[in-house]
C-alpha positions in Angstrom: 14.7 140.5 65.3 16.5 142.5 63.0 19.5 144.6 64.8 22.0 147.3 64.1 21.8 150.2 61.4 19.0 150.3 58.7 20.1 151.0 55.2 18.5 152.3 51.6 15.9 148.9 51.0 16.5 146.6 53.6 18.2 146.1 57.0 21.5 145.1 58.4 20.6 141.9 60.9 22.2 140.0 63.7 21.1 137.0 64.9 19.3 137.4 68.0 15.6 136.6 68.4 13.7 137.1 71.6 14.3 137.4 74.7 17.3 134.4 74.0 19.6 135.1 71.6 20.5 132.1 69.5 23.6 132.2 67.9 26.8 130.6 66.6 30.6 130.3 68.0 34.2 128.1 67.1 36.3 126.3 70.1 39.8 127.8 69.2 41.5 126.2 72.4 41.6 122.6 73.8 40.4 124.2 77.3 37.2 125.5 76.1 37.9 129.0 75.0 34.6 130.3 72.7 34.5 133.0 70.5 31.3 134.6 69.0 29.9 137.9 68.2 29.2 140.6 71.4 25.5 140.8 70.5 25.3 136.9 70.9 26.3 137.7 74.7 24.9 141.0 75.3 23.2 141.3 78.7 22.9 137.0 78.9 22.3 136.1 82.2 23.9 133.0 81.7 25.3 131.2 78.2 25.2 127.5 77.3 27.6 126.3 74.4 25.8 123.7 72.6 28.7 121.2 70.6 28.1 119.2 67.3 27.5 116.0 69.1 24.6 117.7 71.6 26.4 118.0 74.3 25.2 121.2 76.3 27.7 123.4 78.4 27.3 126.1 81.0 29.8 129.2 79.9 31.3 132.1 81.3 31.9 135.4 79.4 35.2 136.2 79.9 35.3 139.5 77.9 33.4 141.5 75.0 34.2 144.0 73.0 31.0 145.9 71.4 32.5 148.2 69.2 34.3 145.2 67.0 31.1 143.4 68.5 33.7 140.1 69.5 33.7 138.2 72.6 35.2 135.7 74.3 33.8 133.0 76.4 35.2 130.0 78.6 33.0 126.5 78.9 33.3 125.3 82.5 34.1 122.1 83.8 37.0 120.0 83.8 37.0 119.0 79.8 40.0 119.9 78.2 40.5 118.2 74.6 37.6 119.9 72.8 38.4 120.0 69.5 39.6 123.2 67.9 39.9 125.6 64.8 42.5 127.0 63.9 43.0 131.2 62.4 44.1 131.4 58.9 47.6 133.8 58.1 46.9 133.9 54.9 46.1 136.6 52.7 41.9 136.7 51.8 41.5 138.1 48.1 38.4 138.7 46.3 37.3 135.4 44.4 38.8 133.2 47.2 36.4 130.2 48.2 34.8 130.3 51.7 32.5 128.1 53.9 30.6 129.9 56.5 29.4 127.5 59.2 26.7 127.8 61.8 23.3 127.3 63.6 20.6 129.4 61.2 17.7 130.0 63.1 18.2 127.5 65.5 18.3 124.6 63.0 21.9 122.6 64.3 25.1 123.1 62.5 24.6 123.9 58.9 27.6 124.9 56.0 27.1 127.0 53.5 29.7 128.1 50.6 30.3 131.0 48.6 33.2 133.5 47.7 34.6 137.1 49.3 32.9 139.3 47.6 35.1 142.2 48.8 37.2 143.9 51.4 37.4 146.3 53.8 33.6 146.9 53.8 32.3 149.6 56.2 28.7 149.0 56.7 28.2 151.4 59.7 27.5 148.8 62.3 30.7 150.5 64.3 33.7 153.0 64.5 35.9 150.2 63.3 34.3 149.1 61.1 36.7 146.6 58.2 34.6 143.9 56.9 35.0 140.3 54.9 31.9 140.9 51.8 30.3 137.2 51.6 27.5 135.9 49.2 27.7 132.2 51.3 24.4 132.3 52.7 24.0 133.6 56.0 21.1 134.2 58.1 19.7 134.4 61.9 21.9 132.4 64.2 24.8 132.5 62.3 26.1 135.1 63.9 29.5 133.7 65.8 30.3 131.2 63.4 33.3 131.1 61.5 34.1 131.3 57.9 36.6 128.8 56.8 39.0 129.0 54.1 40.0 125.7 51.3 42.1 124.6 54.0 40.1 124.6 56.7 41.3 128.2 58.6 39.1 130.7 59.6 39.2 134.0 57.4 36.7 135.7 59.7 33.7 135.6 61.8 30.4 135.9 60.2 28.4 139.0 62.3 26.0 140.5 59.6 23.6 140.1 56.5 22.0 143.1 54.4 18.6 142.0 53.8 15.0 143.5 52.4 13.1 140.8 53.9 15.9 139.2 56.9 16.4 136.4 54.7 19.6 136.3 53.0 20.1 137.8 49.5 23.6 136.9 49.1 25.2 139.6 50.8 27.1 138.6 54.5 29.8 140.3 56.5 32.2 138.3 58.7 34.3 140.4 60.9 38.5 139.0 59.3 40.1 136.9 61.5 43.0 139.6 62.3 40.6 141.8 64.0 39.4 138.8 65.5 42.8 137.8 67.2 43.5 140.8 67.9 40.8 141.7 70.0 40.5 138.2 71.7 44.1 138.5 72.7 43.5 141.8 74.8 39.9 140.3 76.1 41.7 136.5 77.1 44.1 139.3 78.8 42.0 141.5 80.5 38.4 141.2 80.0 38.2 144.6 77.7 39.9 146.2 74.9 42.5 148.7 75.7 43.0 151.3 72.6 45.2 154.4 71.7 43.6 158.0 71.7 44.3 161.3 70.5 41.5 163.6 71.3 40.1 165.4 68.5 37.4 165.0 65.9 37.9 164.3 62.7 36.4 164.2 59.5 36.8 162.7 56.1 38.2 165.5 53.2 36.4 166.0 50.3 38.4 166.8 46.7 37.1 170.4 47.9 38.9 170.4 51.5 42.3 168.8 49.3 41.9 171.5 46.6 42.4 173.9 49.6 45.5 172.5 51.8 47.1 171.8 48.2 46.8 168.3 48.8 47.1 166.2 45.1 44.3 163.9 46.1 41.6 163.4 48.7 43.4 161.3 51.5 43.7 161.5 55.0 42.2 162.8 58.0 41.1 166.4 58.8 41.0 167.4 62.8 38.1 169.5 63.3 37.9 169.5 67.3 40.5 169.2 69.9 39.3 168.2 73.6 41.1 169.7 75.9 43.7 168.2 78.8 44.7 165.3 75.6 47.6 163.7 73.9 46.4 165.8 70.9 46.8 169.2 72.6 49.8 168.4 74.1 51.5 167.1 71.4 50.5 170.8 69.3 47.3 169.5 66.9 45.0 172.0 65.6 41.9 172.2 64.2 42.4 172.3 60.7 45.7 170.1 60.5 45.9 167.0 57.8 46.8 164.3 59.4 48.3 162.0 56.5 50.1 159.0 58.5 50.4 157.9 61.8 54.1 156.2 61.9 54.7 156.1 58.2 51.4 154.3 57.4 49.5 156.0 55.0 46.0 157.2 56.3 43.2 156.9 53.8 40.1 158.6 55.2 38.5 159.6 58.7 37.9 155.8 59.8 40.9 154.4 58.8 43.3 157.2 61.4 40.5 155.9 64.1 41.3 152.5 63.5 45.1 153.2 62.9 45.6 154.9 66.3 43.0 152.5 68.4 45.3 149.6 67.1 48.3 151.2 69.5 48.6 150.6 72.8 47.7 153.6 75.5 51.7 155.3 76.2 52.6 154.0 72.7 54.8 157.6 70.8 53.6 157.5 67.4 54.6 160.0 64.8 51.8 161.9 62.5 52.5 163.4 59.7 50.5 166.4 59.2 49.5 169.4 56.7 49.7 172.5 58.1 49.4 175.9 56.6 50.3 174.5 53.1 53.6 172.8 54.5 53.9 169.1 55.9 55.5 168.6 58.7 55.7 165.6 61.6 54.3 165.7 65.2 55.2 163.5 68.0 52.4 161.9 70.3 52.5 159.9 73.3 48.9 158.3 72.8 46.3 158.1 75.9 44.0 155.9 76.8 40.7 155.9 75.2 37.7 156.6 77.4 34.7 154.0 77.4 31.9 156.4 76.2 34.3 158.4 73.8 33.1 159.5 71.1 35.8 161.2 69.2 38.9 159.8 68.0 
């Protein structure tokens, strides 16, 4: 069944189906340490890790992360010289080959090769969100898998297709294998995802909303609400500050300060740089811990 947010002609789907969800997943340790998509995972009752050769596995979630939609899982038993996959640390450009493998609608292990289409695509599917574009062909089931580079390293995880009809048209998303490590180093950790938080609400300025805090283009983040009893309104924020860059990095819009500031860890002093009353000027935070059901930045 399709799942996550519709869009103008077609729909944005995962690859469950069911009451089981089929999907895909890469060994990246000799141990037995899985990583797929959260919506694989979500809610299973139990999980069984199927391997090339046939072999079936009982597995145990060890953490998952829905609003990067990753989680981690561990085979049991006593097996430990399964073979693995390694991350790639190189850069992924536009044009760059890629081979996304995986089980499409339940079929066995399948490869399929294409290019990155782009970067940095937001497709709505979450608050963070920072998306691989794909035309290798992607469909049901592949969700989990990983997308390889030329030399064998995974570039991402593949998690989404935009689609009219659910087949694939040429357009995937894999989640990039930094977010992916990331996020599976905090779960392998902990079991959840531990992110920075200011407080407020934010939203994205306009060329209007520049044109008025004298800004010479549309960048940045504009706090519209501070909750109070936060690192936000202890540190001074106000509605209608700028914020421009948290620690020298550059904010570009309302998502990218949300990711910029979950990517801290809670107690981390970070220093924004804000617009104020026509002046810049820099604040000092000591960043909280983000709530589970938060919805504001």
């Amino acid at each position: 069944r399709g799942m996550g947010p519709g869009g103008p002609g077609g729909k944005w789907h995962h690859g469950q189906r069911g009451m089981i969800s089929q999907g895909s997943g890469f060994i990246i340790s000799p141990t037995g340490r899985v990583v797929t998509n959260f919506h694989v995972v979500k809610n299973a009752t139990s999980v069984t890790v199927s391997t090339e050769d046939g072999t079936e596995y009982d597995a145990k979630v060890l953490g998952a992360d829905e609003k990067t939609d990753v989680a981690l899982l561990q085979i049991q038993g006593d097996k430990k010289d399964f073979p693995t996959v390694a991350f790639s640390t190189a850069d992924v450009r536009p044009g760059d080959w890629v081979l996304a493998i995986g089980n499409p609608f339940g079929l066995g292990g399948s490869v399929t090769a294409g290019i990155v289409s782009a970067r940095g695509r937001e497709i709505g599917a979450g608050p963070y969100d920072d998306f691989l574009q794909i035309d290798a062909p992607i469909n049901r089931g592949n969700s989990g898998g990983p997308t390889f580079d030329l030399q064998g390293d995974v570039v991402g995880m593949n998690t989404a297709i935009y689609s009219p009809s659910g087949g694939s048209v040429g357009i995937g998303f894999a989640i990039p294998s930094a977010t992916v490590q990331k996020v599976i180093a905090q779960l392998d950790k902990g079991g959840e995802v531990v992110r920075g938080w200011l407080g407020v609400a934010i939203q994205p300025i306009s060329r209007e909303i520049a044109d008025g805090l004298g800004l010479k283009e549309a960048r940045g983040a504009l706090v519209s609400q501070i909750q109070p009893d936060t690192p936000a309104a202890k540190a001074g924020l106000k509605p209608g500050d700028a914020i421009l860059a948290v620690d020298g990095r550059p904010v570009k819009n309302s998502r990218d300060l949300a990711r910029l500031v979950a990517g801290f860890e809670p107690g981390t002093k970070v220093k924004l740089t804000v617009v104020r009353d026509g002046g810049e000027r820099a604040v000092d935070v000591e960043l909280g811990r983000m709530p589970k059901d938060v919805k504001m930045g």
